[in-house]
Backbone bond lengths (Angstrom), bond angles and torsions (degrees), N, CA, C in turn:
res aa  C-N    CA-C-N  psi(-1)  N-CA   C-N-CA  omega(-1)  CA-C   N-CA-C  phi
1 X - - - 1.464 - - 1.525 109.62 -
2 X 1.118 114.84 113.85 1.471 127.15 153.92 1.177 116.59 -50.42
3 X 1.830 113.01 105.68 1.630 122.36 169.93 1.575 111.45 -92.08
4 X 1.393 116.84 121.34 1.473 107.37 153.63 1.175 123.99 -124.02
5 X 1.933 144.16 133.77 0.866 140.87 -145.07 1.444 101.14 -149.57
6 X 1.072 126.31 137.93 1.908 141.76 162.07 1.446 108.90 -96.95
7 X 1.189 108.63 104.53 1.909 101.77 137.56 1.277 120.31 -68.35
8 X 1.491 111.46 133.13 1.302 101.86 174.29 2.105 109.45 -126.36
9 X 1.085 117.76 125.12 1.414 101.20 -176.51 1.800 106.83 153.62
10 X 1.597 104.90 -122.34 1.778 96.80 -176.85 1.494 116.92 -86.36
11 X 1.325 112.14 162.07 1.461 104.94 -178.69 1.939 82.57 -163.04
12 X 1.375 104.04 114.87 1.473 127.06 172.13 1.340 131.25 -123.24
13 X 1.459 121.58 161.14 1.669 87.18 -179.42 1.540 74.65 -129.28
14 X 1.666 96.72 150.30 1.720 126.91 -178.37 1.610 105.79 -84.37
15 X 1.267 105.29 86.21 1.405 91.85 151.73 1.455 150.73 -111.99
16 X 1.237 124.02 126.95 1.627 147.47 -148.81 1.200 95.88 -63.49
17 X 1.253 135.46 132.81 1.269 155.88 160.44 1.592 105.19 -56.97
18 X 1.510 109.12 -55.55 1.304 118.50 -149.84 2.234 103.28 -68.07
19 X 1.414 85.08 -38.31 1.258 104.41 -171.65 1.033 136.68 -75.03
20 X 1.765 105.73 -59.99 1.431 129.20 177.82 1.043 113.92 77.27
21 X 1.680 103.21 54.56 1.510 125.78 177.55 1.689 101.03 -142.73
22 X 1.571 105.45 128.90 1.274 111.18 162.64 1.146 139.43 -103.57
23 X 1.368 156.44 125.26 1.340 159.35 -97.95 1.734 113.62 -158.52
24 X 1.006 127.71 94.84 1.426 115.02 177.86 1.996 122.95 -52.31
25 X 1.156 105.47 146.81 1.511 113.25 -165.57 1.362 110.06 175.39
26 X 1.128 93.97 160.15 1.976 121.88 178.91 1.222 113.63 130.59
27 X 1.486 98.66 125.80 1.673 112.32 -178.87 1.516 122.94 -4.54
28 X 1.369 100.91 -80.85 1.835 104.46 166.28 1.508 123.71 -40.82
29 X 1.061 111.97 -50.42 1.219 115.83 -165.87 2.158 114.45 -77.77
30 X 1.753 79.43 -50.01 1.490 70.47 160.13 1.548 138.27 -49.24
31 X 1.669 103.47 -52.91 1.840 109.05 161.69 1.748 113.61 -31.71
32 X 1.154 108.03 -58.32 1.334 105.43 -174.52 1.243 124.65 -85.77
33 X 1.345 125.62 15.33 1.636 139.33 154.60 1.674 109.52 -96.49
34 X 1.270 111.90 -37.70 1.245 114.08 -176.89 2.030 127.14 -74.76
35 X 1.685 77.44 -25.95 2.071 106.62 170.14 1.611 99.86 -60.85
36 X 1.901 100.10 -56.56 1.602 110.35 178.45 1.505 125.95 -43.04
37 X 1.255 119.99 -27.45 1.765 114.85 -121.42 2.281 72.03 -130.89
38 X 1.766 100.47 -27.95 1.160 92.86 160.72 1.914 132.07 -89.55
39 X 1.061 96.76 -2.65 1.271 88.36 163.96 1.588 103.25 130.67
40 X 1.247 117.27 -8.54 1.723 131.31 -171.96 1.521 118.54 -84.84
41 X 1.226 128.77 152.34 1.126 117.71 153.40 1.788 138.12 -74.23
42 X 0.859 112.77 100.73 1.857 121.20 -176.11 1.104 130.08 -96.14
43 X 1.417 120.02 144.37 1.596 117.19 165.57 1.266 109.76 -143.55
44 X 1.074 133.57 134.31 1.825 149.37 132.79 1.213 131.58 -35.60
45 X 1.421 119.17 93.92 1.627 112.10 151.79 1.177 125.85 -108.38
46 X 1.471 122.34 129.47 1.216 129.42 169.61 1.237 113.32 -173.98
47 X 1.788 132.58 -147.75 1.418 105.27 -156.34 1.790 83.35 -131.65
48 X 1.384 105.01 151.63 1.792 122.45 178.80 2.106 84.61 -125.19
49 X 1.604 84.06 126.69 1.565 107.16 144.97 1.535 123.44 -75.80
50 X 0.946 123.80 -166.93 1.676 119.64 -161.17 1.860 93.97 -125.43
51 X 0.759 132.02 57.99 1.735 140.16 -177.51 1.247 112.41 -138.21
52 X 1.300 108.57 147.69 1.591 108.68 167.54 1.578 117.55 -29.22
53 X 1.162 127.24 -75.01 1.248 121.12 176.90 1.475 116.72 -23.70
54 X 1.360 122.28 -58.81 1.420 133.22 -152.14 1.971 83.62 -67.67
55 X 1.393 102.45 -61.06 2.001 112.11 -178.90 1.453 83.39 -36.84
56 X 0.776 138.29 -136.28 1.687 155.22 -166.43 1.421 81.46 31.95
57 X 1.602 100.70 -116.22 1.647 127.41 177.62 1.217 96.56 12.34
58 X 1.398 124.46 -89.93 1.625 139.58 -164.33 1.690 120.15 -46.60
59 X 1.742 109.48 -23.95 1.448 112.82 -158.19 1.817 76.35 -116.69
60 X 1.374 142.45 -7.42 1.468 139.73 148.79 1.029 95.37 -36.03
61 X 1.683 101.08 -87.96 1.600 112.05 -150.42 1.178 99.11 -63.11
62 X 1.140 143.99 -34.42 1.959 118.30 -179.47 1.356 110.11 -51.79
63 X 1.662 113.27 -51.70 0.851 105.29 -178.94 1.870 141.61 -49.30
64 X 1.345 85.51 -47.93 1.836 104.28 160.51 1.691 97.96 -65.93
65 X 1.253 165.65 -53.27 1.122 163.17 -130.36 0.861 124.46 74.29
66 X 1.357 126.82 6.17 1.518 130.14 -160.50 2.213 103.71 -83.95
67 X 1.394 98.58 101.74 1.863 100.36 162.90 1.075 124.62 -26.20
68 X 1.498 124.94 123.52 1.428 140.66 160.66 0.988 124.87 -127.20
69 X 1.594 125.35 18.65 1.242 138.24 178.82 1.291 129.68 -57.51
70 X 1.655 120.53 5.90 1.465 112.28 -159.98 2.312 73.90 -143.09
71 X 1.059 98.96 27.10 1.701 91.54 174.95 1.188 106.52 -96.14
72 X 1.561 106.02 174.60 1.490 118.17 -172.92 1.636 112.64 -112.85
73 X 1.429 91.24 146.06 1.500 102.22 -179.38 1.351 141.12 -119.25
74 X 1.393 136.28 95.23 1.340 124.88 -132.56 1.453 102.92 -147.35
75 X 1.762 138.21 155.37 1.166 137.92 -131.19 1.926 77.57 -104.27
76 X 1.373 123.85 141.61 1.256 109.61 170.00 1.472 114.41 143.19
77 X 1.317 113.29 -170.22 1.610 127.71 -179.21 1.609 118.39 -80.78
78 X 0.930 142.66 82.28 1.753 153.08 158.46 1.507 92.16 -13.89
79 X 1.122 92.65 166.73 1.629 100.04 178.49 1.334 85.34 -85.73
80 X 1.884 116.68 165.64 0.671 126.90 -163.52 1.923 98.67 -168.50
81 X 1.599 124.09 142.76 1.412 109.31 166.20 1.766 105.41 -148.92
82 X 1.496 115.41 152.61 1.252 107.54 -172.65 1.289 109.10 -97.35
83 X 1.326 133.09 150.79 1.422 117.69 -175.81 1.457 101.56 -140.90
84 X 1.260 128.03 140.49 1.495 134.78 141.30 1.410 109.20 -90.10
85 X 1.774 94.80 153.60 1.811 107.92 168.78 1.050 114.31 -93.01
86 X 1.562 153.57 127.03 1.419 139.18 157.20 1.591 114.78 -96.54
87 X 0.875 115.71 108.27 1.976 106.74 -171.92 1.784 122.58 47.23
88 X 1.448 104.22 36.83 1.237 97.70 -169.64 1.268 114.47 115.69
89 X 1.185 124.26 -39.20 1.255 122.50 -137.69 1.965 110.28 -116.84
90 X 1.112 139.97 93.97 1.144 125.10 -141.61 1.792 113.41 -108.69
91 X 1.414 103.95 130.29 1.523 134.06 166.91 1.220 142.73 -51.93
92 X 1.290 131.00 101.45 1.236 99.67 -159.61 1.782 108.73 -109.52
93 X 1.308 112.33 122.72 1.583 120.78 -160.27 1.590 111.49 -71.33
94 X 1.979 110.20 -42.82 1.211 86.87 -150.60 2.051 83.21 -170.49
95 X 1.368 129.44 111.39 1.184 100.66 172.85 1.906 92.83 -129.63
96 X 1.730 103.65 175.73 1.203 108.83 148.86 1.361 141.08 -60.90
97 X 1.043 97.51 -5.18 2.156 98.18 177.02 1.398 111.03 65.56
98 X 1.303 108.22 52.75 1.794 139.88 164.22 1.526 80.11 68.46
99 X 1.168 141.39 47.71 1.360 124.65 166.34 1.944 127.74 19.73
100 X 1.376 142.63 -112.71 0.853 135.48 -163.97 1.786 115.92 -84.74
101 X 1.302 105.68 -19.20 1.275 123.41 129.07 1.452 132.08 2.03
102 X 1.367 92.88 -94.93 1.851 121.44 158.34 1.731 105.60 -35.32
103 X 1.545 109.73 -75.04 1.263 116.18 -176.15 1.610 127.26 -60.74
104 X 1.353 86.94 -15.16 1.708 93.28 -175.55 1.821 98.09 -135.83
105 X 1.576 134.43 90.13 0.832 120.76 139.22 1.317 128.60 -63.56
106 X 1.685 96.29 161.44 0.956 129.91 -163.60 2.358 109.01 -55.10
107 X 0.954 142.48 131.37 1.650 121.82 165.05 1.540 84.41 -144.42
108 X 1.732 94.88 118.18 1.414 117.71 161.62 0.931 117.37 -73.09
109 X 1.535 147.88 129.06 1.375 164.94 17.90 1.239 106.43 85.96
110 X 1.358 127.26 154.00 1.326 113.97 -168.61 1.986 88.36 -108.37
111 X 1.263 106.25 -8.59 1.792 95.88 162.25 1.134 109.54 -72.15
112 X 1.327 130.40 -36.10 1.796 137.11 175.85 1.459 91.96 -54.52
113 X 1.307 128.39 -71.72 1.843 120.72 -151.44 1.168 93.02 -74.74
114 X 1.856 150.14 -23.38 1.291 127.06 171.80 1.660 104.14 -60.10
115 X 1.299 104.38 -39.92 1.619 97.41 -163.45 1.594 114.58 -75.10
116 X 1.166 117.83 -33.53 1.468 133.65 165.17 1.692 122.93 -56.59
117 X 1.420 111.61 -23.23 1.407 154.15 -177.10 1.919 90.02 -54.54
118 X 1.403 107.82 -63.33 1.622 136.97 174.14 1.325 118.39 -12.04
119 X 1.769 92.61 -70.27 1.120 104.35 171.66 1.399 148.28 -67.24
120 X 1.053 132.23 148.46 2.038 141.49 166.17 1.267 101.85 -42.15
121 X 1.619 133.88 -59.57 1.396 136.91 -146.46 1.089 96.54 -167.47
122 X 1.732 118.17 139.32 1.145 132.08 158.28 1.599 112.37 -106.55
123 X 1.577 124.67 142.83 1.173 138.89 -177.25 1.251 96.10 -93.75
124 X 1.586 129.35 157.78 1.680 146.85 125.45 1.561 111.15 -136.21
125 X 1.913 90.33 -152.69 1.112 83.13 -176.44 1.727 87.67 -179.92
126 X 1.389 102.11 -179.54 1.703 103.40 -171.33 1.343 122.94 -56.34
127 X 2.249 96.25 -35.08 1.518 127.18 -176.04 1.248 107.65 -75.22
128 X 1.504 133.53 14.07 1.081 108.84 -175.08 1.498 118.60 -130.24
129 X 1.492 119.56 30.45 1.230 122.64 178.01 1.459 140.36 45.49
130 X 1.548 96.92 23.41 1.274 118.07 -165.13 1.655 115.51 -94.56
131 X 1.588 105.41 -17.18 1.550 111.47 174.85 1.849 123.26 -6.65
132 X 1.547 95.04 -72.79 1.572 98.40 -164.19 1.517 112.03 -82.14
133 X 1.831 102.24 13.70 1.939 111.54 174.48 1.340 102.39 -86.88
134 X 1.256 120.33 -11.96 1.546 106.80 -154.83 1.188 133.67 -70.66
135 X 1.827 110.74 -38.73 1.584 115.92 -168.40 1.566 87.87 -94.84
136 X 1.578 135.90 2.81 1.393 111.22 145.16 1.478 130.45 -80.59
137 X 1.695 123.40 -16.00 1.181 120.51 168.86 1.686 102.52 -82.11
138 X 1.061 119.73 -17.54 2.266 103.93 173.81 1.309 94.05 -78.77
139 X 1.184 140.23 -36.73 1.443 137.83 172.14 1.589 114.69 -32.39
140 X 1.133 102.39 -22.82 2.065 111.04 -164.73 1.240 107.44 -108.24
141 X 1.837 121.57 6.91 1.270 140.52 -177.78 1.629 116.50 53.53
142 X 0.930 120.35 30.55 1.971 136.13 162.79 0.947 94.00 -81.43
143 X 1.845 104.26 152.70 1.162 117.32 166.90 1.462 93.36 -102.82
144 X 1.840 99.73 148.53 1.284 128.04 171.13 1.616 122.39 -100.91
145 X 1.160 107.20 134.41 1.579 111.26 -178.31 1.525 102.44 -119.89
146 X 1.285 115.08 143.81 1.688 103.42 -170.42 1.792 89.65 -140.47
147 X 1.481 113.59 163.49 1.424 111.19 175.01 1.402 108.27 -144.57
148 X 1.337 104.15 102.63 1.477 119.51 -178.90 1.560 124.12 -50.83
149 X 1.434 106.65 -10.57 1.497 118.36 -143.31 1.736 115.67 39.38
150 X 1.836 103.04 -125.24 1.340 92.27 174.95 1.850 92.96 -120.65
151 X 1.345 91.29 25.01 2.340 79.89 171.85 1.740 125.03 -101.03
152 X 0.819 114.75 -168.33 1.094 136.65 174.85 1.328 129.19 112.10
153 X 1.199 126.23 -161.07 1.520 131.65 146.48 1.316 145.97 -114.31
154 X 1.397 146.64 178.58 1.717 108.92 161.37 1.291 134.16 -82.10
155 X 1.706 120.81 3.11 1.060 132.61 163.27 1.481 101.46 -65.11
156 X 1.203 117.95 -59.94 1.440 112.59 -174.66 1.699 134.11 -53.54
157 X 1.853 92.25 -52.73 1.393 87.55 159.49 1.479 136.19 -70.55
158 X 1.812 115.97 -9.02 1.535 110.88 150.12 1.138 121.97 -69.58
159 X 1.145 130.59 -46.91 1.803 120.46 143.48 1.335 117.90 -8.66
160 X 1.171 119.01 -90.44 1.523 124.59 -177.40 1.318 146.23 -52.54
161 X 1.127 98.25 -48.44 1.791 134.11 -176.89 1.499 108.74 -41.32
162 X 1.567 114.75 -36.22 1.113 115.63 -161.89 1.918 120.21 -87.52
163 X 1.431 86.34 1.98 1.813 98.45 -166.76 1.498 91.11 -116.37
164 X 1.417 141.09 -6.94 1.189 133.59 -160.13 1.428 105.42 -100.02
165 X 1.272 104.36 136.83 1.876 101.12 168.70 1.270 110.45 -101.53
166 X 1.333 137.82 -25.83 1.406 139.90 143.70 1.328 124.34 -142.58
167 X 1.375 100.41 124.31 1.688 131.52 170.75 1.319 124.59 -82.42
168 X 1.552 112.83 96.98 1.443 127.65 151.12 1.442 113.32 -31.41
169 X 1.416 143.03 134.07 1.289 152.30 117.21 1.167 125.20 -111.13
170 X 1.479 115.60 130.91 1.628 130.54 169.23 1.572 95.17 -74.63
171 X 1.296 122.71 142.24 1.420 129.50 164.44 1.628 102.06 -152.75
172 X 1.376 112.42 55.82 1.275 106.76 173.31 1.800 122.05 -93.36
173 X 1.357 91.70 -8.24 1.647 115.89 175.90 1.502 101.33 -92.74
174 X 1.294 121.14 -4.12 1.873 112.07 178.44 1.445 108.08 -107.62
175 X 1.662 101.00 168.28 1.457 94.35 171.20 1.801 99.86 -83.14
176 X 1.834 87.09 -171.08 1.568 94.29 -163.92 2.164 91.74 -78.57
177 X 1.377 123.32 -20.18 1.195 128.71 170.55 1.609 114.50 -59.53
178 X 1.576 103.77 -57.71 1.791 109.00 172.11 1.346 112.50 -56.05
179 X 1.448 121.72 -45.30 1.682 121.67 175.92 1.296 121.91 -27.13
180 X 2.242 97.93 -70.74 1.323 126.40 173.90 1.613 113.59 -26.76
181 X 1.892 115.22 -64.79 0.935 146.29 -174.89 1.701 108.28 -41.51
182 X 1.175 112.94 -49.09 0.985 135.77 -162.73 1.506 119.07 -82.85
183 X 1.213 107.05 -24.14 1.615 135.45 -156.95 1.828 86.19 -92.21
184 X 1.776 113.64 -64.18 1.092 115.34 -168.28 1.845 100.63 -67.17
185 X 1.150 113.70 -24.46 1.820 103.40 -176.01 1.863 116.60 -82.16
186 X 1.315 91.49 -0.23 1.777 88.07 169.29 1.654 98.52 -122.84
187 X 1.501 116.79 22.28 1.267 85.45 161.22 1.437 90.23 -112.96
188 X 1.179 119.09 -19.94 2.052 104.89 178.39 1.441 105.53 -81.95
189 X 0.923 119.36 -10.61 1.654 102.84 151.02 1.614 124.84 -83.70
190 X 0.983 116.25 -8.66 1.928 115.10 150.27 1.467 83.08 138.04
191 X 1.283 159.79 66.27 1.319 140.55 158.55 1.263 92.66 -103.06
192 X 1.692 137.55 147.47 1.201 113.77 -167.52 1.975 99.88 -98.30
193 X 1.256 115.03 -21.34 1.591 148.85 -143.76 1.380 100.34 -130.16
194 X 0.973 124.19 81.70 1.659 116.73 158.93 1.245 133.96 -89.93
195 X 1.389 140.31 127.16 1.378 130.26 -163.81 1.509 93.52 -147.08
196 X 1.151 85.54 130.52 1.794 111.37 -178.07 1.529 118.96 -124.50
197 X 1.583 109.94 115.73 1.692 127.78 178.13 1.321 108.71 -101.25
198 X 1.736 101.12 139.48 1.684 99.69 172.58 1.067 86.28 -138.21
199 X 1.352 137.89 77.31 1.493 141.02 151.78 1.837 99.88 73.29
200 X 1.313 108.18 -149.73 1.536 106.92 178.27 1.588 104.69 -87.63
201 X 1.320 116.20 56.17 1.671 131.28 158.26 1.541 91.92 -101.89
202 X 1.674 94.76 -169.43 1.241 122.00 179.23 2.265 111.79 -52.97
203 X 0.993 104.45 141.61 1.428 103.97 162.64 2.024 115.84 -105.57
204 X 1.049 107.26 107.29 1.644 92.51 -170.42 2.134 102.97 -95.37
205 X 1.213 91.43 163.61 1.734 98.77 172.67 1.379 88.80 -139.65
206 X 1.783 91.39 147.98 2.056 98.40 163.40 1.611 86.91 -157.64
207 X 1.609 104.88 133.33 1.318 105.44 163.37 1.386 104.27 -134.56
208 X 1.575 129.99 57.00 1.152 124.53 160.54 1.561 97.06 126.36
209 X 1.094 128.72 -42.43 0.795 127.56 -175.23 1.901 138.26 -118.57
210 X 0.989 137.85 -126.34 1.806 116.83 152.76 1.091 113.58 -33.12
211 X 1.342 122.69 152.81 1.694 134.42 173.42 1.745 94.32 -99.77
212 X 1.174 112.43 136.70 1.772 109.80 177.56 1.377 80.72 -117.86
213 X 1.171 86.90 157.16 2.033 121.80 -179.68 1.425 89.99 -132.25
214 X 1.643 91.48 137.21 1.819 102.64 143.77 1.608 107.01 -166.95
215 X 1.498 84.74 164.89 2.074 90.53 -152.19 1.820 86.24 -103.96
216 X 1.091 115.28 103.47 1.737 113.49 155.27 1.527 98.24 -48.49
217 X 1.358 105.91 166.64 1.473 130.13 176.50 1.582 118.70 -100.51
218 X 0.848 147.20 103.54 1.449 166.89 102.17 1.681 109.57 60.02
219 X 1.179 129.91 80.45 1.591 124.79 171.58 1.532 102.38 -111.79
220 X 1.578 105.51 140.72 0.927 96.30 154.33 1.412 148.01 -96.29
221 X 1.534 136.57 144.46 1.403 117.71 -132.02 1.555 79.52 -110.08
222 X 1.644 82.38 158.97 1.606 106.86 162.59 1.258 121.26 -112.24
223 X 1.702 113.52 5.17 0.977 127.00 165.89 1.840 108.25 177.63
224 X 1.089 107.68 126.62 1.383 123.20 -162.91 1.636 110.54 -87.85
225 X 1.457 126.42 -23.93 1.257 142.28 -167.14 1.981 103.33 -70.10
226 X 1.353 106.40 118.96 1.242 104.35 176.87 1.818 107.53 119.57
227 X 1.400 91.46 -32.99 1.857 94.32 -157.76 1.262 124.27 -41.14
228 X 1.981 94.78 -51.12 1.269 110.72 -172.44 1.728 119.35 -62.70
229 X 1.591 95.66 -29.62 2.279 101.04 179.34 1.312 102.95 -74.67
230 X 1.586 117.66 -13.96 1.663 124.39 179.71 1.375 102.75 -65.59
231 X 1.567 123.07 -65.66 0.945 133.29 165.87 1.460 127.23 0.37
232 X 1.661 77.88 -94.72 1.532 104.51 178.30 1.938 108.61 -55.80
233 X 1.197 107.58 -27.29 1.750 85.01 -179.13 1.132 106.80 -94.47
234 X 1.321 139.20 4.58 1.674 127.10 -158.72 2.117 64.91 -106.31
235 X 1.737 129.45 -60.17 1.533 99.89 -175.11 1.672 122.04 -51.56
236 X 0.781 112.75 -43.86 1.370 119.13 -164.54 1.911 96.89 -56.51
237 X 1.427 123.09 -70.30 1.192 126.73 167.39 1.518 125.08 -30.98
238 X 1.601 102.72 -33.14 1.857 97.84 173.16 1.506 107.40 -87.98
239 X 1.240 113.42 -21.46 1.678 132.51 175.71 1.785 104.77 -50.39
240 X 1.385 107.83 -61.58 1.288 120.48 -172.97 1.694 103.78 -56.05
241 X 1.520 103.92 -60.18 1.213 129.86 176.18 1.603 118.47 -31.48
242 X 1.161 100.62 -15.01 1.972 106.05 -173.26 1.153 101.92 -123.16
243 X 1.618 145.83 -14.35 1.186 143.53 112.30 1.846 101.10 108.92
244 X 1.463 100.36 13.29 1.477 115.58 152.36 1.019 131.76 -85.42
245 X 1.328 124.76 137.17 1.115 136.06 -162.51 1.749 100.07 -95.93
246 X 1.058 127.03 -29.13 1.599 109.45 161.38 1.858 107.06 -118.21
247 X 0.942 131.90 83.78 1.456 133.53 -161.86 1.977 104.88 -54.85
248 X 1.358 121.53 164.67 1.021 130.40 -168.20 1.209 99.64 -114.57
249 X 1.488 105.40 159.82 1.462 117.62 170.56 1.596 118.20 -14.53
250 X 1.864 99.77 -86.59 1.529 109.19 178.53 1.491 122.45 -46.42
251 X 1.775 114.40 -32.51 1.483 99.72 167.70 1.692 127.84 -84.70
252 X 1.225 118.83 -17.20 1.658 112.38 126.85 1.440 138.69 -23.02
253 X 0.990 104.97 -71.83 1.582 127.62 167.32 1.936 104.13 -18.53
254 X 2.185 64.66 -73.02 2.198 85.39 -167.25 1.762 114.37 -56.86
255 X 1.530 104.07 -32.38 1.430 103.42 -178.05 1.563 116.71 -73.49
256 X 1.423 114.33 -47.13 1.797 112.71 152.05 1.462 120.56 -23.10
257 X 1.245 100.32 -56.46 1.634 119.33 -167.10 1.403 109.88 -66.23
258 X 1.689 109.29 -27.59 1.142 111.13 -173.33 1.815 117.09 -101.68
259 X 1.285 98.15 -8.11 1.720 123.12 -176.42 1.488 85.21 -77.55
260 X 1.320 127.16 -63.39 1.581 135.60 -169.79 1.505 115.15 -35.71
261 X 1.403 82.16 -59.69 1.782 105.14 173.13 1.586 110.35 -38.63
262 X 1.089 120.71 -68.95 1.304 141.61 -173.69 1.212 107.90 -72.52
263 X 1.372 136.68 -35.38 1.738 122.57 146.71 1.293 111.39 -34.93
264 X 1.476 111.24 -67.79 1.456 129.92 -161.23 1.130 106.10 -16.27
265 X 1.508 110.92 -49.74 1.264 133.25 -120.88 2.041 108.50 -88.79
266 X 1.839 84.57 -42.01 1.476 110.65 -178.06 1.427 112.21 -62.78
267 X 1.413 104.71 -36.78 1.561 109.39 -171.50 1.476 122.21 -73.11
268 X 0.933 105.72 26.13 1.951 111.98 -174.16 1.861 89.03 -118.97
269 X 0.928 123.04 -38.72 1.396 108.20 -178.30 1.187 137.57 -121.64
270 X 1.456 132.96 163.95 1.497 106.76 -166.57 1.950 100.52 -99.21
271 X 1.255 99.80 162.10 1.732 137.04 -169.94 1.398 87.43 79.33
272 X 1.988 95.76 178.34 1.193 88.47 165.12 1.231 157.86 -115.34
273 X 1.571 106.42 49.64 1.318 139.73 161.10 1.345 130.23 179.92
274 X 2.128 91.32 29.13 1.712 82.37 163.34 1.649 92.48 104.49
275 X 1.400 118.52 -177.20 1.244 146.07 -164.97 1.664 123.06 39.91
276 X 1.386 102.54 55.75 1.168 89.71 162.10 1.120 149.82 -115.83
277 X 1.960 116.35 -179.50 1.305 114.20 -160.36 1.719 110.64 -132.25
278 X 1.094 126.54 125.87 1.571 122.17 -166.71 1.587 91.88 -67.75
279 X 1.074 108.89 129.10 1.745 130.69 136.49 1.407 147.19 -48.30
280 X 0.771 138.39 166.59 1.440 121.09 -176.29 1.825 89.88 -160.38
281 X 1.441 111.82 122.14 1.763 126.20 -160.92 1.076 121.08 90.19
């Protein structure tokens, strides 16, 4: 089966304090490098400022092949975020707040939702200012994957919840009780798919029914940045991949198994997936 998938939303580049190397990244964008780099067809929409940063990003994805033809282009600051490493494990000090991004959301076009139309699955995420796009991209019958991280509010996730077919949450700051809690309150607010990360703990899913658990395996990272959009796209991709519309236990299982995989994978190197370019500021 031929998968094709769009991120649509932030796209920043990480640059390391320690190093003085910058790294392309952001939720959206990562999904749709990581769809690429697995073997899928991908594309990116969202918005590039006119700065080094934004050049990078843009001359990446050509390079990978991944489409950006329907992005935005605007005089200004790229997203951008500062990061320290602590044992692996990476910080984030200080960013612009997706830069032009921020200032310029995203408003789909009804040439955008034909072209978005294309795709299997669309990616976001909290960072990507995409809120009031949403119940026009379920309109085009894609499934949507969204990634809350661990923010928001409950105004927001009643906002959201209701256009999502599966919801990312970080809950590595909760207990395994607050997780649970948490898991059942975005699916009665309309998420249909809930999936909950607590770092290299348990990963849980509940969509109405049993809660499944499963314990990824334990690497240690040399850099942690990326893992979690690894995750989520290596599941989401085996998700598509089984081509049910309410998946079963065992294909749960396999898509965990296969999200893991695709963490695994991130944690051996630093950004989050590589290409970088020293900075200068």
């Amino acid at each position: 089966m031929d998968i094709k998938v769009i991120g649509i939303g932030d796209n920043v580049v990480d640059k390391y304090l320690h190093s003085g190397v910058m790294y392309p990244g952001g939720n959206a964008l990562n999904f749709a490098v990581y769809a690429r780099l697995a073997g899928c067809e991908s594309a990116f929409l969202g918005a590039f400022g006119n700065d080094a940063a934004a050049q990078h990003v843009r001359d990446t994805l050509q390079e990978l092949k991944i489409d950006c033809q329907r992005s935005r282009h605007y005089i200004g600051e790229n997203g951008y975020a500062c990061i320290r490493l602590v044992d692996g494990d990476r910080e984030f000090v200080t960013s612009n707040k997706n830069g032009v991004l921020r200032e310029h959301p995203l408003q789909l076009s009804s040439d955008d939702l034909d072209y978005i139309a294309q795709f299997d699955a669309v990616h976001s995420s909290i960072n990507g200012f995409l809120e009031s796009e949403l119940a026009k991209i379920k309109q085009r019958n894609v499934t949507l994957s969204f990634d809350f991280s661990g923010r928001g509010t409950d105004d927001y996730f009643k906002q959201v919840c209701p256009w999502v077919d599966y919801g990312f949450i970080s809950c590595g700051a909760l207990s395994v009780e607050e997780t649970i809690n948490k898991i059942y309150k975005f699916y009665d607010y309309g998420c249909k798919h809930v999936i909950a990360t607590r770092g290299h703990e348990k990963v849980y899913y509940y969509a109405g029914n049993k809660l499944i658990e499963w314990q990824p395996v334990y690497i240690q990272p040399v850099d942690t940045l990326g893992a979690g959009d690894a995750f989520l796209t290596g599941f989401m991709l085996s998700i598509l991949a089984c081509g049910k519309p309410q998946p079963e236990h065992d294909d749960i299982i396999r898509a965990m198994t296969a999200g893991g995989k695709s963490a695994s994978q991130v944690l051996h190197h630093y950004g989050a997936f590589g290409f970088g370019k020293p900075y200068s500021g």
